[in-house]
Structures are given as structure tokens and as C-alpha cells.
C-alpha positions as CSV (number, residue, x, y, z in Angstrom):
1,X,0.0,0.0,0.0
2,X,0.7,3.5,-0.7
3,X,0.9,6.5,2.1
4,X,-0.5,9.2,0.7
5,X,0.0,12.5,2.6
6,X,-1.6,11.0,5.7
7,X,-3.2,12.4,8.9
8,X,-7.1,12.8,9.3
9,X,-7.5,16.1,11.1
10,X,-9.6,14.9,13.8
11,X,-7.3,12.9,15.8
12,X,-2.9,13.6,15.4
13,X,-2.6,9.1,16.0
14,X,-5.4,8.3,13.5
15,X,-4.4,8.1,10.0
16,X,-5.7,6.9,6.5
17,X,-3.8,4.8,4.7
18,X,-4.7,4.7,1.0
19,X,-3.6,3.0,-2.2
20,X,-5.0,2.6,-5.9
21,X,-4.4,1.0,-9.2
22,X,-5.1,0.7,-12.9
23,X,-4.5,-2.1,-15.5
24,X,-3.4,0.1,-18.1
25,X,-0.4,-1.4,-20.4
26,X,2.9,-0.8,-19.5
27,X,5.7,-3.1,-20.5
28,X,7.3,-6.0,-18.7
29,X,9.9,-4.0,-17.6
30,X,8.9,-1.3,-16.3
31,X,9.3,-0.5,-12.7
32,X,6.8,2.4,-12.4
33,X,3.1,3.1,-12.3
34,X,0.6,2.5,-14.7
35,X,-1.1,5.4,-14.3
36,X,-5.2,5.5,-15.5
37,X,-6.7,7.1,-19.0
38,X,-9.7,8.1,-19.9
39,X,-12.4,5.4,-19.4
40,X,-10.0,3.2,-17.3
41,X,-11.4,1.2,-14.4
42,X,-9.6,2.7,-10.9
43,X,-9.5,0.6,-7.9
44,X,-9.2,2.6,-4.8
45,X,-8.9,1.1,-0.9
46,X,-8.0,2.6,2.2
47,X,-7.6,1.7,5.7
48,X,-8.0,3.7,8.8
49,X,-5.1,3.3,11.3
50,X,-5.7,3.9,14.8
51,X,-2.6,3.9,17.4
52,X,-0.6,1.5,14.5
53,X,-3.5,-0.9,14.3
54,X,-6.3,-1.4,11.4
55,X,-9.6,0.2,12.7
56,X,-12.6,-1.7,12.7
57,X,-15.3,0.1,10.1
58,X,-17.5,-3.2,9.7
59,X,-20.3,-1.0,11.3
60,X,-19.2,2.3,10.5
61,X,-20.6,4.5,7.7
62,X,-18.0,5.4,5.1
63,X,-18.6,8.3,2.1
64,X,-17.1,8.3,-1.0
65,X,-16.9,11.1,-3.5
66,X,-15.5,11.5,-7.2
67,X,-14.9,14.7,-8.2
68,X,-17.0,16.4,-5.6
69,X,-19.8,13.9,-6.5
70,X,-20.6,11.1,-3.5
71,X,-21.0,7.6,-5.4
72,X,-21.1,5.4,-2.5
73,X,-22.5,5.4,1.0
74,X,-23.8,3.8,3.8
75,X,-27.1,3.2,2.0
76,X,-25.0,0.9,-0.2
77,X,-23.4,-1.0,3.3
78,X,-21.4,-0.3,6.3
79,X,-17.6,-0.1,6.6
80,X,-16.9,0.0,2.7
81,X,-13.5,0.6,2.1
82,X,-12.9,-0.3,-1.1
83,X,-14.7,1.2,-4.5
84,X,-14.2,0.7,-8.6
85,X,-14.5,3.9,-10.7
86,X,-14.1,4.3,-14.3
87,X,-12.6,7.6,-15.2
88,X,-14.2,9.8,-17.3
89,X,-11.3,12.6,-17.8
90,X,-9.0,12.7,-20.4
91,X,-4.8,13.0,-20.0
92,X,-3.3,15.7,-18.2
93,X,-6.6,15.7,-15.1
94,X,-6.7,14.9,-11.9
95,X,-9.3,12.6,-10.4
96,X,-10.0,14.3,-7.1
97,X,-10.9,11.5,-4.5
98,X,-12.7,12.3,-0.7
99,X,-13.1,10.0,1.4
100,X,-15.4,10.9,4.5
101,X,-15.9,9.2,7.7
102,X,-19.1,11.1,9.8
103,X,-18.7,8.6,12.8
104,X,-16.0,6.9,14.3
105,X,-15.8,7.1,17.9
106,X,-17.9,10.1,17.8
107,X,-15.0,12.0,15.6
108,X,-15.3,13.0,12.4
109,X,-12.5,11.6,9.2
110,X,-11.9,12.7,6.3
111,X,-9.0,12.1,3.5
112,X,-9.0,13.6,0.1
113,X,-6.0,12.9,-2.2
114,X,-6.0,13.6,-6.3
115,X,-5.2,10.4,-9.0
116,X,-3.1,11.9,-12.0
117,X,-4.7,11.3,-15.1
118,X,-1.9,10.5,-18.5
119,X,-2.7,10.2,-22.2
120,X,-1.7,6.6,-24.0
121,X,2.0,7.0,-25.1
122,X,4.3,5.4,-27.4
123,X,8.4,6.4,-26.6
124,X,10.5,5.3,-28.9
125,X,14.1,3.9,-27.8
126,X,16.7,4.5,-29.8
127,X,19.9,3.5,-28.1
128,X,22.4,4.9,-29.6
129,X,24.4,8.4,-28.1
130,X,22.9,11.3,-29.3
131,X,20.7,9.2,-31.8
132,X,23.9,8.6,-34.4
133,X,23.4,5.3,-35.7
134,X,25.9,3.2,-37.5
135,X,26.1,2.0,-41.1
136,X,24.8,-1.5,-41.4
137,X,21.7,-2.6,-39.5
138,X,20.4,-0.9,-36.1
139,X,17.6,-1.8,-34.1
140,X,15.4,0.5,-32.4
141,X,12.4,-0.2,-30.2
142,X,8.3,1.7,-29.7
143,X,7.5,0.5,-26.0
144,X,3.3,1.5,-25.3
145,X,2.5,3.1,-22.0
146,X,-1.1,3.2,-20.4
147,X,-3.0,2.2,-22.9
148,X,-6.6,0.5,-22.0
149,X,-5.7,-3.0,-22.3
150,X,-3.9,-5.7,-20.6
151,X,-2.7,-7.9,-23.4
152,X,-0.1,-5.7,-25.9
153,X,-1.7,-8.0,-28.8
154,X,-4.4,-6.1,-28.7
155,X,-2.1,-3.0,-30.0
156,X,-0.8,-2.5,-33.7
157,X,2.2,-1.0,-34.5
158,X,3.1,0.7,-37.9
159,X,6.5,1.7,-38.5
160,X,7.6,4.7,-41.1
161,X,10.9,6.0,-42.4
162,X,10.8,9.3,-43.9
163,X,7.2,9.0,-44.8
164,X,7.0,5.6,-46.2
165,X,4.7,3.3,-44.1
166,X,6.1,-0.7,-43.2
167,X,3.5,-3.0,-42.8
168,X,1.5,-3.5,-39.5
169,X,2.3,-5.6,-37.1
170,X,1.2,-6.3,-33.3
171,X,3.2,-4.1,-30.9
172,X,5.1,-7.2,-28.9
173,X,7.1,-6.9,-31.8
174,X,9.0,-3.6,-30.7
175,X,11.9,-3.6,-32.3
176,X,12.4,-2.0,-35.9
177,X,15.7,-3.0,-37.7
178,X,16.9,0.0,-39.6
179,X,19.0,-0.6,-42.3
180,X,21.3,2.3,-43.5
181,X,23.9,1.5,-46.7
182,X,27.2,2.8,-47.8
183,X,25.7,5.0,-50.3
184,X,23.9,7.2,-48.0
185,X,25.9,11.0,-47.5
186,X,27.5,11.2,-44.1
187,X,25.4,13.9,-41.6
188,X,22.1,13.1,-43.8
189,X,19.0,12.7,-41.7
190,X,16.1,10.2,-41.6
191,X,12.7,10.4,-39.6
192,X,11.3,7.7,-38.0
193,X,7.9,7.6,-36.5
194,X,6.0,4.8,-34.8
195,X,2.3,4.7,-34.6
196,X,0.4,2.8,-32.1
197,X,-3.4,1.8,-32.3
198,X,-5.3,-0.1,-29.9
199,X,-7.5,-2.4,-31.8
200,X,-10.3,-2.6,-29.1
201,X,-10.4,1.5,-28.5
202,X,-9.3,3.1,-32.1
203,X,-9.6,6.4,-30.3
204,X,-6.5,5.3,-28.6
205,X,-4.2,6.0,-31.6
206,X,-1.0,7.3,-30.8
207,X,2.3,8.6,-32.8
208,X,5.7,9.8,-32.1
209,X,8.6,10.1,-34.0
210,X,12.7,10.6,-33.9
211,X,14.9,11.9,-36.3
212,X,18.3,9.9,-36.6
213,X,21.8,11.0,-38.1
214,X,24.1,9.2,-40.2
215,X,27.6,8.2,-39.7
């Protein structure tokens, strides 16, 4: 779990503790967040901490509001700690989140904290110092980030090079072998731009593109 700026202002040893997810794309080897897009299902918990221990809420009523609107309550159970929202902002938002206690031990809690809110992205990774590539072949790689899927099938990849479009192919493929031959001037430029659609949401079409120099 995550500690998010902590202390409920009713009582200095009570504290929230709260945490929340996404299963937007990111690939295997990434060590950060996946962070939500628009229409992404959020999954956000919390737990109250009283004096280092896990309060007991199974009888306590527990408010939750998105965005300044409440969308659960204790008309929908007691002690609910634990909600699924789909956001309905698009990249560069917030998702303001309050959570509300009215009642425990005859205080009152409360814990707002904001979920950043990122557009589907496609970086493209080419390893080579100050993007000079070498005569011969030289392989370069378009890694997805946060789109709205779980399985990078899902998402095509197109390649071009200075304009001309490769064929399609499905983005667990990442790597693009660029060719350059001995007849190309030294210092001469090339664009390369990779294009990423989600086949299951074609809104979520994204581009981005490097320009590389020759040896």
C-alpha cells in the first residue's frame, strides 16, 4: 500500500492509509506506475489506522466522493472501504478523490488525495548516443505506456521512415531494424515515426517520431 500524505485532522494518532491502481499497459519491464486514462477502471482502498492498528469500520458509515460527487454510502453497506470507478477525464486531469468518515468514535474523518490522469503514449528507444546510428543494420524499439488493455496483442504497431509506411504488425514486436547503406551521405537525416493503435479502442491511436543522423 501506498501512504499518501496522511493524517485525518480529527485525531494527530489516527491516520488513512490509502492505495489505488489501474491495469493500463505498460511493459514487462517497467518498474513504475501504470497510471489511468480516460475510461480506465480505478480501484481505490484505504484503511484507517488507529494507534498503529487497522480500525474496525464493519459497522461504520464510510462516504465516498469522485470529483466532488458522492458515489457510495452507507445506503450501499457499512464499513466499505474499497470502490471501482471508471474515469471519465481525459490526459493531463486529476481525479479528485474524498473520502469521509461522519462517525468513528464520535469524531469525524476525512482524506481527500488527487489520481493523476496520463494520455496513452508510445516512446520510442533508440539506443544509440545522441541518436547517431551506424552503417549496417540498427535496431530500435516503440514500448506502449497506459493504454486501455492488458494484453499488448491487442495494439498494432506501424512503422515509417521518412514517410513511407512498413506494414503493420502487433506491438510485442518492438523492435524495428533500420537498415542504412554505404551510399547514404555522411550527416544526412532520416525520420522515424512509430504509430500505435489499440484495436479494441481506435480512439486510442498514438504517434511519435525521432529523427536519426548518419555516420
Amino acid at each position: 500500500m501506498v501512504l499518501l500524505g496522511g493524517v485525518a485532522h480529527a485525531h494527530a494518532e489516527t491516520e488513512f492509509m490509502t492505495n489505488w491502481q489501474t491495469r493500463t499497459y505498460v511493459p514487462a519491464w517497467y518498474e513504475g506506475r501504470a497510471f489511468p486514462t480516460h475510461e480506465s477502471a480505478i480501484t481505490i482502498t484505504f484503511e484507517l489506522i488507529e494507534d498503529g492498528k487497522i480500525a474496525d469500520l464493519s459497522q461504520t458509515g464510510v462516504r465516498w466522493y469522485v470529483d466532488g460527487k458522492l458515489v457510495k454510502n452507507e445506503l450501499n453497506g457499512l464499513g466499505i472501504k474499497r470502490v471501482i470507478i471508471v474515469n471519465k477525464k481525459y490526459g493531463g486531469g486529476v481525479s479528485s478523490i474524498k473520502i469521509t468518515i461522519p462517525s468513528y468514535n464520535g469524531k469525524l474523518y476525512e482524506k481527500t488525495f488527487d489520481i493523476p490522469i496520463r494520455k496513452p503514449e508510445v516512446v520510442i528507444d533508440v539506443p544509440y548516443f545522441k541518436k547517431g546510428i551506424e552503417r549496417g543494420e540498427n535496431a530500435m524499439y516503440a514500448w506502449p505506456f497506459f493504454f486501455n488493455t492488458t494484453d499488448v496483442r491487442t495494439l498494432n504497431l506501424q512503422w515509417t521512415i521518412d514517410g513511407k509506411a512498413l506494414d503493420t504488425k502487433k506491438a510485442d514486436e518492438a523492435a524495428l531494424l533500420f537498415t542504412v547503406g554505404s551510399d547514404i551521405p555522411p550527416g544526412s537525416r532520416s525520420t522515424i515515426e512509430a504509430i500505435i493503435i489499440n484495436q479494441r479502442k481506435a480512439i486510442e491511436n498514438v504517434r511519435n517520431k525521432v529523427f536519426v543522423e548518419m555516420p
